[in-house]
N, CA and C atoms as an extended XYZ file, in Angstrom:
519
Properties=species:S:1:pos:R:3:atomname:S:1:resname:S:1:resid:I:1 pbc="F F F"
N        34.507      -31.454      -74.370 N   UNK     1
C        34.218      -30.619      -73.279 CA  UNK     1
C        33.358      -31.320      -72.231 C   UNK     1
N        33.650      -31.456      -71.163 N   UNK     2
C        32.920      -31.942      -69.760 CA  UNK     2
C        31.689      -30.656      -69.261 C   UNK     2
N        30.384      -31.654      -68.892 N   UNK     3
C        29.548      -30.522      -68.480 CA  UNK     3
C        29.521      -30.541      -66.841 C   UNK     3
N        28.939      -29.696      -66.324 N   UNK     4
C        28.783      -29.736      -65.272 CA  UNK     4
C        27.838      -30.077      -64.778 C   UNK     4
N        27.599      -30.783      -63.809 N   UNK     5
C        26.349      -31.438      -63.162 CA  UNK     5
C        25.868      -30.968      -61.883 C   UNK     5
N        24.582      -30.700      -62.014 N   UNK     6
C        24.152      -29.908      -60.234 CA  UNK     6
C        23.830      -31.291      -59.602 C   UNK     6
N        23.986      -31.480      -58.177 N   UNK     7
C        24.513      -32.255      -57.761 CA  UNK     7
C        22.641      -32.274      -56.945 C   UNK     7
N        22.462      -31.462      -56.896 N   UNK     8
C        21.014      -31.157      -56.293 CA  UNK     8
C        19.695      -30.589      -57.412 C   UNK     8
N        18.702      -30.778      -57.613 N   UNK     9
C        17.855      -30.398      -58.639 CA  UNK     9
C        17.639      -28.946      -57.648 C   UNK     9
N        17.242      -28.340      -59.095 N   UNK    10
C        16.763      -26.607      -58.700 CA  UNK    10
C        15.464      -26.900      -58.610 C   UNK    10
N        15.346      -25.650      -57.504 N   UNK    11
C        13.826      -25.470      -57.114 CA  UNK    11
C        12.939      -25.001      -57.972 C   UNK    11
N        11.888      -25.814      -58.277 N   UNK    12
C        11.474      -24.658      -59.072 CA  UNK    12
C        10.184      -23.623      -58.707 C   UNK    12
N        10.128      -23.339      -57.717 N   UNK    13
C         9.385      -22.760      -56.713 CA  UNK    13
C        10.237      -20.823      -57.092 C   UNK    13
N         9.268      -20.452      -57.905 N   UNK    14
C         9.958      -18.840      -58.180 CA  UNK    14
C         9.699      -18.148      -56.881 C   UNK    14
N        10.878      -17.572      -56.821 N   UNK    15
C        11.432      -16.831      -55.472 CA  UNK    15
C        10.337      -15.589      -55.267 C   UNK    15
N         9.178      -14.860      -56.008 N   UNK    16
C         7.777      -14.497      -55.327 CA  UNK    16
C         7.107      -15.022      -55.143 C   UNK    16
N         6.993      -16.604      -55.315 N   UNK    17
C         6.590      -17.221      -54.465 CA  UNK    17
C         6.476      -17.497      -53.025 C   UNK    17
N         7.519      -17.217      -52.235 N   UNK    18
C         7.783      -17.227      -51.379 CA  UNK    18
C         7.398      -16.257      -50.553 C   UNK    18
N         7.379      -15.063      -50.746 N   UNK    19
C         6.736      -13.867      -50.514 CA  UNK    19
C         5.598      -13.650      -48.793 C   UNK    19
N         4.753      -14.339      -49.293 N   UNK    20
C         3.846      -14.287      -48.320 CA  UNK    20
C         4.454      -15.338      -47.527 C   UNK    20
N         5.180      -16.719      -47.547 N   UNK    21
C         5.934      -17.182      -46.049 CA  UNK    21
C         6.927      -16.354      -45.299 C   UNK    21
N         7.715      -15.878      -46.112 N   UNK    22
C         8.542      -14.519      -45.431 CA  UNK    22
C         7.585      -13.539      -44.739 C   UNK    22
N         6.286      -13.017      -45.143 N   UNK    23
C         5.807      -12.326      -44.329 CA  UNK    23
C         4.890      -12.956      -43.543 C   UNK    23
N         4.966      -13.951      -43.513 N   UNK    24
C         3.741      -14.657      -42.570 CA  UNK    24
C         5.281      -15.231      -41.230 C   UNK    24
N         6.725      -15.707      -41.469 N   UNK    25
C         7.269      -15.560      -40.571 CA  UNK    25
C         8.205      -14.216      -39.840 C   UNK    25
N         7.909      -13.102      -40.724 N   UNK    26
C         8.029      -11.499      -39.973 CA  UNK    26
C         6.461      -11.611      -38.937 C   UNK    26
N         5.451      -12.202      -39.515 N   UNK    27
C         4.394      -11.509      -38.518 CA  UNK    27
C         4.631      -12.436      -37.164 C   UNK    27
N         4.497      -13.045      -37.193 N   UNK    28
C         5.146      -14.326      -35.961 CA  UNK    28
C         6.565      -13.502      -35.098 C   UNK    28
N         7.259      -13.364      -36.270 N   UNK    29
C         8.297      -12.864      -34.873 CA  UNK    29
C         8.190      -11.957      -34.188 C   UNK    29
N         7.405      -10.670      -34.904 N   UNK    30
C         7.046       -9.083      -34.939 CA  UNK    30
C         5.895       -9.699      -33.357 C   UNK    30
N         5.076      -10.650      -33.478 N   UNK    31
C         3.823      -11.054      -32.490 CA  UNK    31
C         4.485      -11.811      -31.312 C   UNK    31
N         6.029      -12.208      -31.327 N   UNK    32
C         6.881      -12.716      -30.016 CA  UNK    32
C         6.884      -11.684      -29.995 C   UNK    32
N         7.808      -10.593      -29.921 N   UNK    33
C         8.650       -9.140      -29.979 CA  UNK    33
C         7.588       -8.653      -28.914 C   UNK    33
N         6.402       -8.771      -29.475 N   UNK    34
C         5.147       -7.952      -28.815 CA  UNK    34
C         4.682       -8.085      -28.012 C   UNK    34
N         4.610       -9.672      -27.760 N   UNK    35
C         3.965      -10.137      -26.499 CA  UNK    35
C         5.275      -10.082      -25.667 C   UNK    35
N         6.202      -10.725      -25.569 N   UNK    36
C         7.639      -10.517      -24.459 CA  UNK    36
C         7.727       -9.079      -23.871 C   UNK    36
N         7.349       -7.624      -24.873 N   UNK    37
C         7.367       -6.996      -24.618 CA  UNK    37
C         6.120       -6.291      -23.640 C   UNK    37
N         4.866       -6.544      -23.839 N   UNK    38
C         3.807       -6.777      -23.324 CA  UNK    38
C         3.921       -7.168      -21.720 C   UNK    38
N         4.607       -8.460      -21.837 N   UNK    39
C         4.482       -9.194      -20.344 CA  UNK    39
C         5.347       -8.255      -19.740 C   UNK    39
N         6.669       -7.844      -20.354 N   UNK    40
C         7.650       -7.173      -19.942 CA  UNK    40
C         7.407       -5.805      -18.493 C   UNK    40
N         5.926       -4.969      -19.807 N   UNK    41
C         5.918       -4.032      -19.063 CA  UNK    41
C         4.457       -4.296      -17.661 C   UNK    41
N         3.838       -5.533      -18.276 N   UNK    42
C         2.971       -5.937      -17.240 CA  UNK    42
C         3.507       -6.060      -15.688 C   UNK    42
N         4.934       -7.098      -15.652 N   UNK    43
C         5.105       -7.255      -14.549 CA  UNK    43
C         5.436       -5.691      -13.589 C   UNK    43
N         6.599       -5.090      -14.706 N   UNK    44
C         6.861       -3.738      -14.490 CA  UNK    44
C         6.039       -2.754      -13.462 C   UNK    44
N         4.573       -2.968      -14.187 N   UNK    45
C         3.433       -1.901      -13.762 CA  UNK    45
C         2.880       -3.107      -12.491 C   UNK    45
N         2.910       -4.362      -12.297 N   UNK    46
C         3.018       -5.308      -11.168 CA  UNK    46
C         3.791       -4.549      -10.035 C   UNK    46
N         4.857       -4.548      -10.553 N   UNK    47
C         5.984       -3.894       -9.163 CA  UNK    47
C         5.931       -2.403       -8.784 C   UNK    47
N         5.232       -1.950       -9.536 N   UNK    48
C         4.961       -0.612       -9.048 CA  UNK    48
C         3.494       -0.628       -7.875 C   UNK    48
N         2.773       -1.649       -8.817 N   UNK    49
C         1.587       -1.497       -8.016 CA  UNK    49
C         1.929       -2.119       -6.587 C   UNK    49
N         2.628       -3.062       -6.534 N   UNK    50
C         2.546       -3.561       -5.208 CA  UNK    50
C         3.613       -2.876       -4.288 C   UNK    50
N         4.668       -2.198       -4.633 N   UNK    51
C         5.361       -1.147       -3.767 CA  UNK    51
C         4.353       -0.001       -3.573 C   UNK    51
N         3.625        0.635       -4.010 N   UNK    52
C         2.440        2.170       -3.857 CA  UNK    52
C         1.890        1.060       -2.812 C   UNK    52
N         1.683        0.049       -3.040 N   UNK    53
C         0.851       -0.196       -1.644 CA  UNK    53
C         1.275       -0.320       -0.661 C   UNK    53
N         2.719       -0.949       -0.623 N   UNK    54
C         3.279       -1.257        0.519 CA  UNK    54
C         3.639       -0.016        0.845 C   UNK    54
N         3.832        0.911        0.330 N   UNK    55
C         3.965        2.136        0.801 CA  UNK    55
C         2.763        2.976        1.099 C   UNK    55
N         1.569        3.087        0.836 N   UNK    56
C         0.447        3.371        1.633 CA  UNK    56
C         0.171        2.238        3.046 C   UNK    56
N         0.250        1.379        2.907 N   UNK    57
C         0.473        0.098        4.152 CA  UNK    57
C         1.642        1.050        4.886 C   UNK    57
N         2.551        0.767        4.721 N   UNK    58
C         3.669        1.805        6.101 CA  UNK    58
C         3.184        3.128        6.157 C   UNK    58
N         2.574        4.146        5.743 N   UNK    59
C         2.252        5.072        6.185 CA  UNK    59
C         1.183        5.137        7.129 C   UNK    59
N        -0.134        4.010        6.710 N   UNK    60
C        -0.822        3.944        7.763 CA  UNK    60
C        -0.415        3.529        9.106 C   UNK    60
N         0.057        2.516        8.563 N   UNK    61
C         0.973        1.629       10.145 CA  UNK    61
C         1.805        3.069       10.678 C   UNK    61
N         2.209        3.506       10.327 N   UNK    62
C         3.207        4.344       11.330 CA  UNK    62
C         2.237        5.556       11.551 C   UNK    62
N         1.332        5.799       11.013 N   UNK    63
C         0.246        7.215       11.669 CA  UNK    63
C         0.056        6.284       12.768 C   UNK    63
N        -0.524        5.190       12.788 N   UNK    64
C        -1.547        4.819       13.663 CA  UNK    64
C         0.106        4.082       14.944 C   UNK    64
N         0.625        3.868       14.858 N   UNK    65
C         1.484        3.208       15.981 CA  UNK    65
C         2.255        5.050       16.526 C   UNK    65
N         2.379        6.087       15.978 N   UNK    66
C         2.886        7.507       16.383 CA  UNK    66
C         1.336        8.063       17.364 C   UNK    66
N         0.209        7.453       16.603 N   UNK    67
C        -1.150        8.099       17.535 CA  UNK    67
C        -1.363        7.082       18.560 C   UNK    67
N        -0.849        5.602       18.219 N   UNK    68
C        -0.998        5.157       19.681 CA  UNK    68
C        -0.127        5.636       20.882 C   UNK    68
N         1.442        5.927       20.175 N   UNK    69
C         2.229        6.642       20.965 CA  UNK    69
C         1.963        8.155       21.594 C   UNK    69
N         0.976        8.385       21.352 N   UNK    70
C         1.043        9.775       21.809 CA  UNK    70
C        -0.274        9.484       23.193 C   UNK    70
N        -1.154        8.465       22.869 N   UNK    71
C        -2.647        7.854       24.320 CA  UNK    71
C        -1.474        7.577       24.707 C   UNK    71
N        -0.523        6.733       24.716 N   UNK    72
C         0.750        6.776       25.743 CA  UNK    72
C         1.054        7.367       26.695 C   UNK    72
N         1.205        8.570       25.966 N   UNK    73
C         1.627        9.832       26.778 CA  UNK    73
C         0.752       10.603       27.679 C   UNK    73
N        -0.335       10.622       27.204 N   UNK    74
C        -1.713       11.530       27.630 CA  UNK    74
C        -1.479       10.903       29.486 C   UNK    74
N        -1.253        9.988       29.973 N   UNK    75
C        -1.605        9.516       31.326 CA  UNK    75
C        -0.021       10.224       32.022 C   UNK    75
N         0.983       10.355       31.387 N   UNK    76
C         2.369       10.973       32.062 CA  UNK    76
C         1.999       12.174       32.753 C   UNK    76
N         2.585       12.482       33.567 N   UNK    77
C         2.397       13.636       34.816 CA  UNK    77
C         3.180       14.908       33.993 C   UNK    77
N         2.438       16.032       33.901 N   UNK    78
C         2.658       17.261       33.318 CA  UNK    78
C         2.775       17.032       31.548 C   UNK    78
N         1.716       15.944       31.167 N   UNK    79
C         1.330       16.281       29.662 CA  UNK    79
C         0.167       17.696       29.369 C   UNK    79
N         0.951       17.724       28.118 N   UNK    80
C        -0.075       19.017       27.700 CA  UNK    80
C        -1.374       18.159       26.703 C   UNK    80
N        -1.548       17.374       27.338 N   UNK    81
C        -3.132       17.051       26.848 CA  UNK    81
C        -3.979       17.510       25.616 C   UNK    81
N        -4.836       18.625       26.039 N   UNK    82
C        -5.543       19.305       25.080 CA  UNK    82
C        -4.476       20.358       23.856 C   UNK    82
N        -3.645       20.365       24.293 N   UNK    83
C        -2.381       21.585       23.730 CA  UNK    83
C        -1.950       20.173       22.620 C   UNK    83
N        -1.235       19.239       23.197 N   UNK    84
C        -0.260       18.611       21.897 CA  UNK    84
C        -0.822       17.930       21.565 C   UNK    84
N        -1.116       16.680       22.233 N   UNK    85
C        -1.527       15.245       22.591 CA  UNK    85
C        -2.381       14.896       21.616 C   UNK    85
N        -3.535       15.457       21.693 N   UNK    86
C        -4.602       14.943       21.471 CA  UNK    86
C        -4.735       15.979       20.197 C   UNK    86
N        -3.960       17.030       19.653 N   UNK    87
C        -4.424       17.509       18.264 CA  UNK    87
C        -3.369       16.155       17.265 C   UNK    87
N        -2.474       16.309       17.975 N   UNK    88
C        -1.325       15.306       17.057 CA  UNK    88
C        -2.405       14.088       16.664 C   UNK    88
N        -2.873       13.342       18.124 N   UNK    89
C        -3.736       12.048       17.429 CA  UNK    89
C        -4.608       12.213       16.419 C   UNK    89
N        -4.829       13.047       16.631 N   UNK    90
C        -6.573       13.733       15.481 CA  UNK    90
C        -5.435       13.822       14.256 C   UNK    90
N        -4.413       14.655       14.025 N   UNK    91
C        -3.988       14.364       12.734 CA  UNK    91
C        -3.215       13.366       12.035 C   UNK    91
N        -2.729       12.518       12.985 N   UNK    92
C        -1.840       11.295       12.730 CA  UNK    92
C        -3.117       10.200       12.303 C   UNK    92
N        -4.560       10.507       13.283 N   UNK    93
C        -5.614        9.538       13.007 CA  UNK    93
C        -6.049        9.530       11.533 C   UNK    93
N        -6.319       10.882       11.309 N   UNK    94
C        -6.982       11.871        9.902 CA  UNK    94
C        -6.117       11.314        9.215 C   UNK    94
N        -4.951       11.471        9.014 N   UNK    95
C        -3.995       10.751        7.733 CA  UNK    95
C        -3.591        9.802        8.129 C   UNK    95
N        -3.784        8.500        8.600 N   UNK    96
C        -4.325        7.322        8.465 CA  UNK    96
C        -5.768        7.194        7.500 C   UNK    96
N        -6.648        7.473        8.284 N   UNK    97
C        -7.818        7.220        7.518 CA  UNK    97
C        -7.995        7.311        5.781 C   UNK    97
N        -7.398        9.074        6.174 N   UNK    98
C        -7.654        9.565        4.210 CA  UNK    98
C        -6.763        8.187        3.510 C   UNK    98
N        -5.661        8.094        4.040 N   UNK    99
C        -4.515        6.879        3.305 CA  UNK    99
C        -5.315        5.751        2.903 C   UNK    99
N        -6.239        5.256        4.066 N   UNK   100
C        -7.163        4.114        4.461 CA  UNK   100
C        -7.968        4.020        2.879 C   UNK   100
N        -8.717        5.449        2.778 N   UNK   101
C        -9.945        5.634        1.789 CA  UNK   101
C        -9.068        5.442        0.650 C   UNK   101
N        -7.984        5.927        0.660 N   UNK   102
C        -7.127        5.976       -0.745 CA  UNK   102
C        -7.142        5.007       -1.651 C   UNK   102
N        -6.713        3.493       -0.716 N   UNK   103
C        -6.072        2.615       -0.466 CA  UNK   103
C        -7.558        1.548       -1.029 C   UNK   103
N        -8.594        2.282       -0.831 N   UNK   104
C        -9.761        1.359       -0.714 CA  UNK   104
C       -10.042        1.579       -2.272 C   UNK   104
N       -10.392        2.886       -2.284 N   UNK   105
C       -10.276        3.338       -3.495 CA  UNK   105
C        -9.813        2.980       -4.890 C   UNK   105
N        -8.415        3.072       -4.474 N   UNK   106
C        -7.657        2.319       -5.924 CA  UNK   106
C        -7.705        1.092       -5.926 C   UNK   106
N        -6.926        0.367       -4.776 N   UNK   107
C        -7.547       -0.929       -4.793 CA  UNK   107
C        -8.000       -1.957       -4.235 C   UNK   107
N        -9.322       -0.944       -3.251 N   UNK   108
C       -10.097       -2.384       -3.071 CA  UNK   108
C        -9.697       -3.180       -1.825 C   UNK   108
N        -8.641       -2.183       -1.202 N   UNK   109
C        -8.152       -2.964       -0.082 CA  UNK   109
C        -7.931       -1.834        1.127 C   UNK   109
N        -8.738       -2.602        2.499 N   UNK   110
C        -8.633       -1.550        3.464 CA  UNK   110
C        -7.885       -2.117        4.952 C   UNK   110
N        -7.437       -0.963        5.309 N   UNK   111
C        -6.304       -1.538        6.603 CA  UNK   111
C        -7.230       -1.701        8.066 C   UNK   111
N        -7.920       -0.216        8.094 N   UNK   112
C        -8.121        0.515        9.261 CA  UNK   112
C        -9.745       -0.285        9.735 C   UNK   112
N        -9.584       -0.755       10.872 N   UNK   113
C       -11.286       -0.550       11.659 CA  UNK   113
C       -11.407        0.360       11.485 C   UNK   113
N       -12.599        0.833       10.928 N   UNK   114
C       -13.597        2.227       10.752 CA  UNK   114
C       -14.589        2.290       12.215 C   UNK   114
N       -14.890        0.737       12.661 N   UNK   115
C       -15.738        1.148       14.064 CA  UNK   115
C       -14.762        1.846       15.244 C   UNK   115
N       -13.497        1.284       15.126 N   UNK   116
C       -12.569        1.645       16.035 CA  UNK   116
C       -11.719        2.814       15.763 C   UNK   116
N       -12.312        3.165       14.472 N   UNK   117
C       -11.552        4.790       14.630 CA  UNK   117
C       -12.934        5.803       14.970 C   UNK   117
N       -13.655        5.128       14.374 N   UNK   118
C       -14.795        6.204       15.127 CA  UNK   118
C       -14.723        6.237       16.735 C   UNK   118
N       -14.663        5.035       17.321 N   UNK   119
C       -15.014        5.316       18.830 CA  UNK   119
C       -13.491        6.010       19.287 C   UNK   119
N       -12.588        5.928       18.793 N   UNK   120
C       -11.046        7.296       19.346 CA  UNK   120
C       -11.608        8.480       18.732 C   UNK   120
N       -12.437        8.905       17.841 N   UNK   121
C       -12.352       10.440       17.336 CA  UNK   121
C       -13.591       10.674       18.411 C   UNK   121
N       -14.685        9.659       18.994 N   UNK   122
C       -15.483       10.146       19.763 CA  UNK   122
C       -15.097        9.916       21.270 C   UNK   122
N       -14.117        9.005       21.501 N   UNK   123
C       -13.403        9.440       23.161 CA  UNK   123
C       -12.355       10.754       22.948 C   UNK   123
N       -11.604       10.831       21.709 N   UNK   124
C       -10.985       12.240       22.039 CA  UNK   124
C       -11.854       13.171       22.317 C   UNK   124
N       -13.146       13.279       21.324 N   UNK   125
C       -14.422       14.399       21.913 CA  UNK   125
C       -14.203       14.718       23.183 C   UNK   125
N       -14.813       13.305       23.531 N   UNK   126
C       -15.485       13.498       25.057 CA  UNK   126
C       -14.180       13.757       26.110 C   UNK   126
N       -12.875       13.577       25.427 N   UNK   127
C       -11.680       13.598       27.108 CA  UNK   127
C       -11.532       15.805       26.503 C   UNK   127
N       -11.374       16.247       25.288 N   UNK   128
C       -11.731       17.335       25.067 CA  UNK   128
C       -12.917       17.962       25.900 C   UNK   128
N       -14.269       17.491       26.133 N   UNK   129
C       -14.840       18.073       26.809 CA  UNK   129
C       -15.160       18.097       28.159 C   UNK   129
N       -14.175       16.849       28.445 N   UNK   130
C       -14.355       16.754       30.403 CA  UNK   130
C       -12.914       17.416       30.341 C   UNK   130
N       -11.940       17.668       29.593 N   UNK   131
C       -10.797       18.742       29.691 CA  UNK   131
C       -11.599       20.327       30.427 C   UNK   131
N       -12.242       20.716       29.166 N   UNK   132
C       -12.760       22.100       28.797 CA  UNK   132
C       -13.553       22.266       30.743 C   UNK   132
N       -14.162       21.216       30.792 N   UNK   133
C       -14.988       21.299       32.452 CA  UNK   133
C       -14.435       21.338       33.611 C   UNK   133
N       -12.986       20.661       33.208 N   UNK   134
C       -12.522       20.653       34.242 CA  UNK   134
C       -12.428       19.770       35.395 C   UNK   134
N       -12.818       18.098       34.857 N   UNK   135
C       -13.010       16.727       34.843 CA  UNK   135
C       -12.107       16.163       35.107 C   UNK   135
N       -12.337       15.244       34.945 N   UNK   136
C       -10.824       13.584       35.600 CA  UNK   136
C       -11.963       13.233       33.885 C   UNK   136
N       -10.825       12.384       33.178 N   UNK   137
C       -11.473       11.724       32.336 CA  UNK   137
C       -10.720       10.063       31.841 C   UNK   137
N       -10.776        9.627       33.396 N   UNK   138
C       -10.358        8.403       32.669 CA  UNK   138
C       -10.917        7.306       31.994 C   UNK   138
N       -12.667        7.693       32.164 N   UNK   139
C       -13.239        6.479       31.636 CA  UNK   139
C       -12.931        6.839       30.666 C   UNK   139
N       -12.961        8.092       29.656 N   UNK   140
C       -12.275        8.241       28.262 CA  UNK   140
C       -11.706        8.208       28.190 C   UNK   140
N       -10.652        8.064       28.308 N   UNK   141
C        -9.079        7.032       28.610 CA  UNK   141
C        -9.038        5.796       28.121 C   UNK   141
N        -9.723        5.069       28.978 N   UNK   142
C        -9.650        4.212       29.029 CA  UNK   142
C       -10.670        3.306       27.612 C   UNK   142
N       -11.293        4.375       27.156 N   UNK   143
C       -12.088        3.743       26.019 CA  UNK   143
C       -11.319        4.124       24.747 C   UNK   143
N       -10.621        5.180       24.709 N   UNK   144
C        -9.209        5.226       23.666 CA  UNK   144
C        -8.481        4.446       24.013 C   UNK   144
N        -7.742        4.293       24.727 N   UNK   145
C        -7.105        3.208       24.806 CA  UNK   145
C        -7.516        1.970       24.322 C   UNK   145
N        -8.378        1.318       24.970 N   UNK   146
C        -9.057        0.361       23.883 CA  UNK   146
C        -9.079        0.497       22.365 C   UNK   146
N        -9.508        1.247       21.824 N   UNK   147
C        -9.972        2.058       20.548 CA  UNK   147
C        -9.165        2.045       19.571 C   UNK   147
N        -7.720        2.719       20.594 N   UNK   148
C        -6.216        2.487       19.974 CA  UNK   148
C        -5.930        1.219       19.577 C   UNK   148
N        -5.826        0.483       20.550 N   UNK   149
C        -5.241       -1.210       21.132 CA  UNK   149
C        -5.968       -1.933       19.801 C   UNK   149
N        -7.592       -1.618       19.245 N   UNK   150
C        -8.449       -2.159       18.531 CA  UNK   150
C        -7.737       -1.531       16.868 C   UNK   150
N        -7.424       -0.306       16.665 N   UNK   151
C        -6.727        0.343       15.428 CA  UNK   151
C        -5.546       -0.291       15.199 C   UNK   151
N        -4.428       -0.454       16.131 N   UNK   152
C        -3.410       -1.042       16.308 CA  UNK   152
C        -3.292       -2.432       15.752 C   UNK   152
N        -4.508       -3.294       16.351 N   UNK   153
C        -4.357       -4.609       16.065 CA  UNK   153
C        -4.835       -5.061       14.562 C   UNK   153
N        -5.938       -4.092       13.693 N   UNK   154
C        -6.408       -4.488       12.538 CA  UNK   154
C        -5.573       -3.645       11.645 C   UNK   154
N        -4.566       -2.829       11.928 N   UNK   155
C        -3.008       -2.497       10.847 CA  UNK   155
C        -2.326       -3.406       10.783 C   UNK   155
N        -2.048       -4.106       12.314 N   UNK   156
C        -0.603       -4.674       12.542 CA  UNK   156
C        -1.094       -6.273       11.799 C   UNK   156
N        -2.528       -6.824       11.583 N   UNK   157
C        -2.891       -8.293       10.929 CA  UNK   157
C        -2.631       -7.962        9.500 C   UNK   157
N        -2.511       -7.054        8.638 N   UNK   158
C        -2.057       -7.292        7.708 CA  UNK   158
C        -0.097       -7.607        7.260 C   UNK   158
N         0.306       -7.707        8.883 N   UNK   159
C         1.102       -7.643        8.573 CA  UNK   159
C         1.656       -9.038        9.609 C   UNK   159
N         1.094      -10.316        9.502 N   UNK   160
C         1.200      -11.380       10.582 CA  UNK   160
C         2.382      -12.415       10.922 C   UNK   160
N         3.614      -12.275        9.790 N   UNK   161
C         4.771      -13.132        9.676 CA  UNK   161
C         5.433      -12.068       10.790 C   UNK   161
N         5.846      -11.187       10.148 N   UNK   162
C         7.088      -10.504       11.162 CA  UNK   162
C         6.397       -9.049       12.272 C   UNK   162
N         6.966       -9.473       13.644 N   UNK   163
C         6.474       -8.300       14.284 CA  UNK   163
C         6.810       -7.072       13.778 C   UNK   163
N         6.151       -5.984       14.565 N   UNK   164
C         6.724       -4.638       13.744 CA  UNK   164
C         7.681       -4.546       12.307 C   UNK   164
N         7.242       -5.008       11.304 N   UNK   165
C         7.065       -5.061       10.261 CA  UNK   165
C         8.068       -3.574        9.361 C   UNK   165
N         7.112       -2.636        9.804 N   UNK   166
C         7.921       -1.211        9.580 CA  UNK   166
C         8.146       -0.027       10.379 C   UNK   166
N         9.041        0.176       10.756 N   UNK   167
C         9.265        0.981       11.653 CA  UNK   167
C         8.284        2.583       11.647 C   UNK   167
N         7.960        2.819       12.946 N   UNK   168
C         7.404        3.865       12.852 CA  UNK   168
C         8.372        5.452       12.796 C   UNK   168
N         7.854        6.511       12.289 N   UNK   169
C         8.281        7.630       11.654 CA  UNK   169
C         9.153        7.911       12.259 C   UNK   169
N         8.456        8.367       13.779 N   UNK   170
C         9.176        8.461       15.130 CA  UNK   170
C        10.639        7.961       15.431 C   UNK   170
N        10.476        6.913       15.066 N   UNK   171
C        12.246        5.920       15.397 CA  UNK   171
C        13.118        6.004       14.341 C   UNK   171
N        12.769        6.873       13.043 N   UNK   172
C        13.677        6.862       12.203 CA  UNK   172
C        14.440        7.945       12.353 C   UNK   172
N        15.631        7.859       12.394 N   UNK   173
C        16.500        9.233       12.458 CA  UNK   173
C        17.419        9.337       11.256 C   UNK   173
């Protein structure tokens, strides 16, 4: 009778032996799985964060380019001034700002001159109260305007590669 010959020696390493390398390469793969998944949802919550901003960024930009559009108007022959004009700026200004604080708020980042929105909420005052008198008020005019021109320009630097950047509310149909 012919025997048979193993052609390779047996291990002799008993198979619970092995035990803890099998689970020491489950914990390794289980710790890729985790981290891939990890980065996964990092970038994820990345792209959210930076669209909420760019989308608080265009809302300010377009309050504040609709309230410059409206000092625009205030100098046209048969504006309603105290009637449209100038409540619209006050609320197109107002939600800019709150957006502004929002924006600072979460994160840390702000659009708006605060000196230059103060001096438009205090020339609208004052063209409101040479209205109410019964006044010419162009030096307040003319210091919103500025005021504007100054709001206008510290929205529009965050935005310095492409002009008008995002269209304002107004032009979207």
């Amino acid at each position: 009778m012919k025997r048979l010959r193993l052609r390779r020696t047996r291990n002799s390493v008993h198979r619970t032996q092995r035990y803890p390398l099998y689970a020491a390469i489950i914990v390794i793969a289980l710790l890729c799985v985790t981290v891939a998944i990890l980065l996964v949802q990092k970038n994820r919550l990345d792209s959210l964060t930076n669209t909420s901003l760019n989308e608080m960024a265009a809302s300010i930009q377009s309050d504040v380019k609709i309230a410059v559009q409206e000092c625009a108007k205030i100098s046209l022959p048969g504006a309603k001034v105290q009637d449209e004009i100038l409540p619209n700026m006050r609320l197109h200004l107002y939600a800019a700002k709150q957006m502004n604080e929002s924006m600072i708020n979460v994160y840390d980042f702000e659009m708006l001159d605060e000196d230059a929105y103060s001096r438009a909420q205090s020339a609208i005052d004052a063209i409101e109260a040479q209205i109410s008198k019964g006044r010419t008020y162009d030096e307040e005019l003319a210091e919103l305007t500025q005021a504007m021109e100054e709001l206008e320009k510290s929205v529009d630097a965050h935005f310095p590669d492409v002009e008008n950047l995002l269209i304002p509310q107004s032009n979207v149909r």
